[in-house]
Each structure stands twice: as C-alpha cells, then as structure tokens.
N, C-alpha and C positions, 0 to 999 in steps of 0.2 A: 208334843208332836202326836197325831192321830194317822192311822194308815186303814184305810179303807178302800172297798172295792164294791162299785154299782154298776148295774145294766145300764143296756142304754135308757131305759124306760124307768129306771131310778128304783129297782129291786135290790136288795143289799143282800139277799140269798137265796136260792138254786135249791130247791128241795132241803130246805130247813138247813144249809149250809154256806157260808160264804167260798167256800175254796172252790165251789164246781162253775162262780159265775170266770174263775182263772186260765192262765194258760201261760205255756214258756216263758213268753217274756215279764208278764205280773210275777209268776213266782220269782224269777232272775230279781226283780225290780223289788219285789217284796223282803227278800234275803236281805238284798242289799241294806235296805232301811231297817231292818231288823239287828242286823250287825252294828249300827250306831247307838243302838239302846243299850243303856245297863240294865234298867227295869222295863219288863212290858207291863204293862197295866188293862186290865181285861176284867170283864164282867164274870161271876158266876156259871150264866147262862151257856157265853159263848166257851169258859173251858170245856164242858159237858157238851153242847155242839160239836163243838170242833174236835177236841179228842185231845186238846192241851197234856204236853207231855214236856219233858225240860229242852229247855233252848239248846240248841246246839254252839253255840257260843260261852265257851269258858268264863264263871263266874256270874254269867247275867242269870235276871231272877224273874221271875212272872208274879206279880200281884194281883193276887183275885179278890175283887170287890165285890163282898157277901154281906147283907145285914140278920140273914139266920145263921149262917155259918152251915149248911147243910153242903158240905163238899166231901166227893170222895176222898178221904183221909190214907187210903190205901193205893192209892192211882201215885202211878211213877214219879209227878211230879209235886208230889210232897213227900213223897218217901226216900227222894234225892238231893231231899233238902232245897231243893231248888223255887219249890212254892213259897209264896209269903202271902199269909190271910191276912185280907185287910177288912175292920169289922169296927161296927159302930164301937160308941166305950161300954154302952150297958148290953153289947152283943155277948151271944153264950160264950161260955170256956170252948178252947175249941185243943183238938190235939198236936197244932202246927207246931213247929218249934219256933218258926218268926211268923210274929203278927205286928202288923200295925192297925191301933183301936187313935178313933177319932171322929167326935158326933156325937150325939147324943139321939136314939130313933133310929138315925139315918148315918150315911158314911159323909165326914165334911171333908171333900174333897182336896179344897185349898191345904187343907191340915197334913193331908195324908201324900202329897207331894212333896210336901218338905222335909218330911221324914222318911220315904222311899231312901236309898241309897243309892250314890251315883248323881251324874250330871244331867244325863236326858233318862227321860221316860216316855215311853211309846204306849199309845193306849192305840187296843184292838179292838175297843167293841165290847159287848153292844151296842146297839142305838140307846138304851136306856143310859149306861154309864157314859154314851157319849153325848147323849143331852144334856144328862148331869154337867157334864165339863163344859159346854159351850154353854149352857145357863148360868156358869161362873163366871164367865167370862176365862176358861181355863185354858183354850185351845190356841198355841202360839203358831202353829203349820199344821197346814192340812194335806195328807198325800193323797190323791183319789185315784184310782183308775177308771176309766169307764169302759165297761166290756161291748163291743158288738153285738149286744143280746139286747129279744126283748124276751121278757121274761111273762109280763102277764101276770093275772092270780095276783093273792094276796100277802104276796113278801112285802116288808118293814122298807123302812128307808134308815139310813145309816144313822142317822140322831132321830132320838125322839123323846117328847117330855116337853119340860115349860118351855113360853118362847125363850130364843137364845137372847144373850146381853155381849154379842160379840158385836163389833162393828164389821162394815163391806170388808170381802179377804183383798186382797190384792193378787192375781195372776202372776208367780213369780217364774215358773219354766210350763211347759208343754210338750210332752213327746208322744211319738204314735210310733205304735211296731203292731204287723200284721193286724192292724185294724183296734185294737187297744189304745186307749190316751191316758198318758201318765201324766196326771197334773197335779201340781207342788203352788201351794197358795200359803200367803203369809200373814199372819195379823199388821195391820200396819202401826209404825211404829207413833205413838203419840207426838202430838208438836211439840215443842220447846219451849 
C-alpha cells in the first residue's frame, strides 16, 4: 500500500515538505491508514524531511531505505528501537539493531518485503523509493489525496525513476471534505 499526498497541479511538496501541502481532514485520513500498517516503509530522504520519529502505534516499525546507510543513528527513532535499516547486502555496517540487507548496489525491493515483519506495509515516499516499487511492479493500493493547491515551482511528483511496469489502477472509492479528494485506487486483480 502507498499513501500519498499531491496538489492539485501535481507537486508532492510544500517548501521541501509534504505535510504543509495537508489539512484536518488528510491528517484524520492519514492516521487512519497509518494505523493499518505494521511496517511503514520510507525513503532515507523523506525521514530527514519530514522529521521521522517512532509511530505512534504500539509495536509498528518504520523501514528506512538507505543504500549508504548515512542516517541519524542518534534520532529518536532508532534509539527506540523502532527504526529498521534497510540496506543493500554489500551496504556498510550500520549501528541499527534491525536491519534488513537485500541487493547487491542497490535495495531489491521484492526481497525486502518479504522479510519486513507483519502483514501490510505502507510505503511513504519518496518519489524515488516510490518509483522503485511501481517499476516492480510492487504497488498493490494507491491512496492519494489531492489538495486544493497550486503550488507552482519546482516540487517532484510523488513517483519518480524508470517507467513503471504497473498496469491501469482502477478507481475503487472517492471522497472530498472541504475541498480535498481522497482517492483509493487498486491494482487490478489478474484474469483467471
């Protein structure tokens, strides 16, 4: 599952952050889908962004996907145990207590989902680690919001990287509160 959030004009962050393109009802919407991950699965980039600190949810873990392993090692959320470094196999020693290595170069994606713990996994972003997944063909739901905003400039779009190897999503809900759209798109399921 991916959980994302774009302008209307398809900027994926707000003065080098995604939390300001938000509002009530996104974070309300946001929790919520955050509450059915065991793992969140997130980029390097975006824990240092965003200010990544441990879930608020008992037991769930955040995977950060680094191929230097250059993360703050003293930041709340590895010092709560809560972090899990995820790191190519010939990535450095790193000081995490859980790591998951898989790849050789690079992180192999596929690999490192099936060794995540727990049943779903929620990936936050970046657009590079979210290219990653949809160029695997990785992404099984997409949640988007799209905010009332244009934003302009030169903000990312939520995936970026090779083209993707997903097939058309299919439209599965649509909601709007005060001018936000919360859309839930699904991979569709193969024929028989």
């Amino acid at each position: 599952m991916m959980n994302m959030i774009t302008s209307a004009d398809g900027a994926s962050t707000l003065d080098d952050a995604s939390g300001g393109l938000g509002g009530p009802a996104d974070r309300a919407v946001f929790s919520v889908i955050r509450s059915l991950a065991d793992v969140i699965l997130v980029g390097a980039a975006t824990v240092r962004a965003e200010h990544y600190g441990p879930p608020s949810k008992p037991g769930q873990r955040v995977a950060v996907v680094s191929r230097s392993g250059v993360l703050d090692w003293d930041s709340e959320l590895f010092t709560s145990g809560a972090g899990i470094a995820v790191l190519p196999e010939d990535g450095p020693d790193v000081p995490a207590s859980a790591v998951v290595r898989a790849g050789v170069g690079s992180v192999d994606l596929a690999t490192v989902l099936q060794r995540l713990p727990g049943d779903v996994v929620l990936a936050e972003g970046g657009p590079s680690l979210n290219g990653q997944l949809a160029a695997a063909g990785l992404v099984e739901e997409l949640c988007l919001t799209v905010a009332p905003r244009i934003v302009g400039g030169t903000a990312g779009r939520i995936v970026t990287g090779p083209p993707a190897a997903m097939p058309m999503l299919e439209l599965a809900h649509v909601l709007e509160d005060d001018g936000f759209l919360f859309c839930r798109y699904l991979r569709p399921e193969p024929p028989a």
